[in-house]
C-alpha positions as CSV (number, residue, x, y, z in Angstrom):
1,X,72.4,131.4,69.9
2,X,73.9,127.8,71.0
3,X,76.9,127.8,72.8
4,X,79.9,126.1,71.3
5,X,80.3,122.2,71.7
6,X,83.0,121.9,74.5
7,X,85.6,118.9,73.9
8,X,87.9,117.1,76.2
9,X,89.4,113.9,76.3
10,X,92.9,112.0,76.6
11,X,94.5,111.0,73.4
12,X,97.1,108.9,73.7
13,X,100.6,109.3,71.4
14,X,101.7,105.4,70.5
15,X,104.1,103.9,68.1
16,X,107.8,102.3,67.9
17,X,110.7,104.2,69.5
18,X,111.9,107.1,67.5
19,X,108.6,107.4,65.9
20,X,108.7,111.3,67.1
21,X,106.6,111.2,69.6
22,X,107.8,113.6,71.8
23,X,108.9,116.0,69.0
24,X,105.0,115.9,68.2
25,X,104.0,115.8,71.7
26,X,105.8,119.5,72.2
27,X,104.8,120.6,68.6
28,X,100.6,120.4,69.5
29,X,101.9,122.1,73.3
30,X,104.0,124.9,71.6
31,X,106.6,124.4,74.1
32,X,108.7,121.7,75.8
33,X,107.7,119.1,78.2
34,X,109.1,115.8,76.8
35,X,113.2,115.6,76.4
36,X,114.2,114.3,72.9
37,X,117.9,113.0,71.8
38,X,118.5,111.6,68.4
39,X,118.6,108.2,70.4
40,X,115.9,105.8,70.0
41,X,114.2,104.7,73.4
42,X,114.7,108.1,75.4
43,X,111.1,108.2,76.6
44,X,111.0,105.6,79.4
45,X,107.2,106.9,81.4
46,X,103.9,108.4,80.6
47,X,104.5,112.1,80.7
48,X,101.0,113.8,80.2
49,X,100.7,117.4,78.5
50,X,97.6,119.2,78.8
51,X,96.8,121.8,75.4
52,X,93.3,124.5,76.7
53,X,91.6,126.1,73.9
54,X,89.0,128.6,74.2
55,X,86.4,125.3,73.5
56,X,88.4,122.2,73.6
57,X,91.2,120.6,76.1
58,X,93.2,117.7,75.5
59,X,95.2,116.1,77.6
60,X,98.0,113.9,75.6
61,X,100.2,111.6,77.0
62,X,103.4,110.5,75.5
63,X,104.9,107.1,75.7
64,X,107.9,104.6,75.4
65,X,108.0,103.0,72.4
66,X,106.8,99.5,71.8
67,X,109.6,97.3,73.0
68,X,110.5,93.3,71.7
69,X,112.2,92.4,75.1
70,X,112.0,90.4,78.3
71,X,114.3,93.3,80.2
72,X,112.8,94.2,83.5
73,X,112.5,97.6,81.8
74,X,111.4,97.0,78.6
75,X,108.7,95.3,80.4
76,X,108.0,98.0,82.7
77,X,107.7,100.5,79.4
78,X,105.6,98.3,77.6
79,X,103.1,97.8,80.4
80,X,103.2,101.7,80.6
81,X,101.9,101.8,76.6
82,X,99.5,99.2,77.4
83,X,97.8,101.2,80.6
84,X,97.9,104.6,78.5
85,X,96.2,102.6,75.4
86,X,93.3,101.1,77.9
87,X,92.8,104.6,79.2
88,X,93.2,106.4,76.4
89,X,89.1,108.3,74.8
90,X,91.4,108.3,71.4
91,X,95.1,107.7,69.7
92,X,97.7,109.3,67.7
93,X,99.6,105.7,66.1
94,X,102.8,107.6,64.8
95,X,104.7,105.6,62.1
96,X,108.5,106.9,60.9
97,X,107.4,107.4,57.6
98,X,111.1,105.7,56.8
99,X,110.4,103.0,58.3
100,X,107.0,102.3,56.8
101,X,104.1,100.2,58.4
102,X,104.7,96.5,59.8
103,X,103.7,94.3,62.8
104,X,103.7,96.5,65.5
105,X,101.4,98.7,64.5
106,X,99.2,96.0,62.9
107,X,98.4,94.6,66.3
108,X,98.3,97.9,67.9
109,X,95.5,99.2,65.0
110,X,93.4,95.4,65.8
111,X,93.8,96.5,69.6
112,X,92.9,99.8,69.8
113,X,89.7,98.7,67.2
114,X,88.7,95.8,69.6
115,X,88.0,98.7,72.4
116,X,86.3,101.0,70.3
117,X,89.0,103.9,70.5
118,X,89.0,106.5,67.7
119,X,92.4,106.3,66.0
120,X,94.3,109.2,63.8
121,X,97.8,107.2,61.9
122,X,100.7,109.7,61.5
123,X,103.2,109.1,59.1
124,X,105.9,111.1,60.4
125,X,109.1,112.2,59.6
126,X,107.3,113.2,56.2
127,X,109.9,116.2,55.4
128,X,113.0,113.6,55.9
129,X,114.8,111.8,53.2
130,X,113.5,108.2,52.5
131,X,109.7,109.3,53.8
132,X,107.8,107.3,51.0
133,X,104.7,109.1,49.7
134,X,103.3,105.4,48.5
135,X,103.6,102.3,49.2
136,X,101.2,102.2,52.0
137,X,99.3,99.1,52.5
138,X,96.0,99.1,51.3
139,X,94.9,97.5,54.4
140,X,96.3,100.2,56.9
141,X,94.5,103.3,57.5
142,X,95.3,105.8,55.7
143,X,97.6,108.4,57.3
144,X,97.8,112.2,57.8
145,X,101.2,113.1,56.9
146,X,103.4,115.2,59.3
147,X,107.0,116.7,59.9
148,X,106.8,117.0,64.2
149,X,110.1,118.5,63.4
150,X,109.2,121.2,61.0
151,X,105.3,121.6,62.4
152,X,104.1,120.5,58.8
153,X,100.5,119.1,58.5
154,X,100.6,119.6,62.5
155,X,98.0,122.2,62.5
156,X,95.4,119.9,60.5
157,X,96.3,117.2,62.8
158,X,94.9,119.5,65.6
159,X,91.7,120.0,63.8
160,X,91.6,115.8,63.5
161,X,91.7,115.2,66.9
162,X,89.4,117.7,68.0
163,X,86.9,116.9,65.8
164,X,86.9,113.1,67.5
165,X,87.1,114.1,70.9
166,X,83.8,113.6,73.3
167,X,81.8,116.2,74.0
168,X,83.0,116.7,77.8
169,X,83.8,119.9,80.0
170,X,87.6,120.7,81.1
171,X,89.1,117.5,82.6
172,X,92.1,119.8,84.2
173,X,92.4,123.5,85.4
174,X,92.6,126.0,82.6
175,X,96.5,127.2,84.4
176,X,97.6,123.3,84.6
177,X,100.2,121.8,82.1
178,X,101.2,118.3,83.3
179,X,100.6,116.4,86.5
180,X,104.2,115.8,86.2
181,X,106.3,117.5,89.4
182,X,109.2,119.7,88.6
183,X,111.4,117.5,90.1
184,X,110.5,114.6,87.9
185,X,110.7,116.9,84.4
186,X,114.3,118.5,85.7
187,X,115.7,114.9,86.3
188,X,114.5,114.5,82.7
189,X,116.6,117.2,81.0
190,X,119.5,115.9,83.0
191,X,118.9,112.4,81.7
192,X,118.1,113.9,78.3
193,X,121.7,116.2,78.4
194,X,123.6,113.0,79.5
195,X,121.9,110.8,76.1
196,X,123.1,114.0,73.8
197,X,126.8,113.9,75.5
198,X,127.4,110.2,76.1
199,X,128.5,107.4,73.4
200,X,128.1,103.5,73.4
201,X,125.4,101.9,75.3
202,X,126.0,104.3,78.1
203,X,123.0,106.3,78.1
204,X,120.4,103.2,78.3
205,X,122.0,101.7,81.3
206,X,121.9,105.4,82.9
207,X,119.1,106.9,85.1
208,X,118.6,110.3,86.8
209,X,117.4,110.9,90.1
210,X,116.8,114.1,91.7
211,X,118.3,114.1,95.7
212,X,117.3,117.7,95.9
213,X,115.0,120.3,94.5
214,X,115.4,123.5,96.4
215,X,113.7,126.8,95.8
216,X,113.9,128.6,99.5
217,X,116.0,131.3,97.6
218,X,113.3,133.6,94.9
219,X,115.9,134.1,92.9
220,X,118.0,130.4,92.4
221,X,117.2,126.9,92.4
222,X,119.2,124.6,93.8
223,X,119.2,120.7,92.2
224,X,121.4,117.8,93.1
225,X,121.0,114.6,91.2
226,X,122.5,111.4,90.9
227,X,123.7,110.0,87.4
228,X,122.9,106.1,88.0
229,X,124.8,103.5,86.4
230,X,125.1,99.9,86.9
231,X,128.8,98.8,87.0
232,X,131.8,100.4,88.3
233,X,134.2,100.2,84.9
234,X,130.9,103.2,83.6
235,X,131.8,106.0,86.3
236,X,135.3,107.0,84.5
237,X,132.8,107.2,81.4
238,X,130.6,109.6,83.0
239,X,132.8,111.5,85.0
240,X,135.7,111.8,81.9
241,X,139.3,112.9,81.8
242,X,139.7,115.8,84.7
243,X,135.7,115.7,84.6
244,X,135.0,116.8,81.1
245,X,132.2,114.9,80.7
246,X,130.1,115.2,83.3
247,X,130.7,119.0,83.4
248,X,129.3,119.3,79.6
249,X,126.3,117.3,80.9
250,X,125.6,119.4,83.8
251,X,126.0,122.9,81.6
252,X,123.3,122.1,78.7
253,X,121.1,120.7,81.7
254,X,121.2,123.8,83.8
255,X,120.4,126.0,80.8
256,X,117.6,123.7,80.0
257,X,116.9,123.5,83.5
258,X,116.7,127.6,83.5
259,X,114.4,127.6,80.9
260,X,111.7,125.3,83.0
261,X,111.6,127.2,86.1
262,X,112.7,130.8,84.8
263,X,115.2,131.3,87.3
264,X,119.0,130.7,88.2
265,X,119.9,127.4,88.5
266,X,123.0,125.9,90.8
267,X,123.5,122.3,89.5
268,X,125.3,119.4,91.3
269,X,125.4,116.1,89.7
270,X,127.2,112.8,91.1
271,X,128.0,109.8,89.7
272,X,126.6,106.4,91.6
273,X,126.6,103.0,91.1
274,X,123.8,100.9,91.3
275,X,124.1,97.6,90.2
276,X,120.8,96.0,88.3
277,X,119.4,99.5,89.1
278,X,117.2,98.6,85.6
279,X,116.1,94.8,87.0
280,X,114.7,95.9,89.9
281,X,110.8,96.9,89.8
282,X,110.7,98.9,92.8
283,X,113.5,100.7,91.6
284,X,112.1,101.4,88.6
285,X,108.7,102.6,89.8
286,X,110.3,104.9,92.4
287,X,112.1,106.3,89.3
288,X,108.9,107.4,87.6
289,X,109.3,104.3,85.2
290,X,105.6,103.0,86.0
């Protein structure tokens, strides 16, 4: 009898911000890696998540959304979608199936053709008011319709991508789930809890940085982080009357933060201004944006 056709490759998930890329990305995992808010542009890096089955692996990598901006940062995301896309042995192009299909994702389509990557289109969002069933261009591929949020059409998704996957052994350990440190993903869900709790334009002039990951005690971790922001009249923000604020922040990040490493977590955050933090690319790369 002939032993199973092993599959492996990198798919990569691309498409505007608030597509639901991340809300797919931890639907296919069945748990979470990538931090979502209801606030477009919360993915700023490639975060990679790794899915073993018994005869495939795949190893997806989320991204920022496509940005229309000269920022320093929005430059420093969108040459993060364009490395991922180059790399990439097939892609997921999510579409809010709100939204609909436009520019964006006609170039994208044209690029990812040009290199002779397999592509799967999404239309997303598909249990949400406003998701139109038609209306589709006739010159767009046609879509497999999906609810990340619900797991609708998610499973038959699966069964798309493995089917276009090389034939190829296991690209990473069986145990392995991201390259990504734990210090990188904790200063995530404290950049994530800070989006959920903060108002204005707060949260996309805000990073996180992670001063200390300890785990010499077996039964606590200990993790001080700095909240980054760029001018002065933002710390009051942060911090809030008698501290409010920054104390909701740090309690749904240390019970998120509990959740990753299964153990007690002691949480210290601090408020620190760095001016042009966000125009600076060395900054940003030391940040994980790169």
């Amino acid at each position: 009898m002939n032993e199973p056709v092993h599959r492996a490759g990198v798919v990569a998930l691309l498409g505007r911000p608030n597509a639901g890329k991340s809300t797919l990305l931890n639907r296919l995992l069945g748990w979470k890696l990538a931090i979502v808010t209801a606030k477009p542009q919360t993915t700023r890096s490639r975060l990679l998540g790794i899915l073993t089955l018994p005869h495939a692996q795949v190893a997806f990598v989320d991204t920022p959304g496509l940005h229309e901006s000269s920022k320093p940062l929005n430059v420093a995301l969108n040459e993060i979608v364009d490395g991922v896309a180059d790399g990439c042995d097939a892609a997921l192009l999510l579409v809010d199936g709100r939204v609909g299909w436009g520019q964006p994702e006609t170039a994208l389509v044209a690029r990812l053709q040009e290199k002779g990557r397999p592509l799967v289109v999404v239309a997303n969002k598909s249990d949400l008011p406003g998701a139109a069933d038609d209306g589709w261009p006739e010159d767009a591929p046609e879509p497999m319709r999906t609810s990340a949020l619900t797991g609708a059409g998610v499973p038959a998704l699966l069964e798309k991508i493995l089917a276009i996957l090389p034939k190829s052994p296991q690209l990473y350990p069986p145990d392995e789930l991201s390259d990504r440190p734990l210090r990188f993903l904790g200063a995530e869900l404290v950049r994530e809890a800070a989006f959920e709790v903060l108002q204005q334009e707060i949260p996309y002039s805000l990073a996180v940085e992670v001063e200390e990951w300890d785990e010499k005690r077996p039964d606590l971790v200990r993790v001080r982080a700095n909240l980054l922001i760029e001018r002065t009249s933002q710390k009051q923000i942060v911090i809030g009357r008698n501290g409010r604020v920054i104390k909701e922040i740090g309690t749904r990040a240390r019970r998120q933060l509990e959740i990753l490493v299964d153990l007690k977590v002691h949480l210290e955050l601090w408020v620190k201004v760095e001016p042009k933090w966000s125009s600076r690319p060395k900054r940003l790369k030391s940040l994980g944006y790169s």
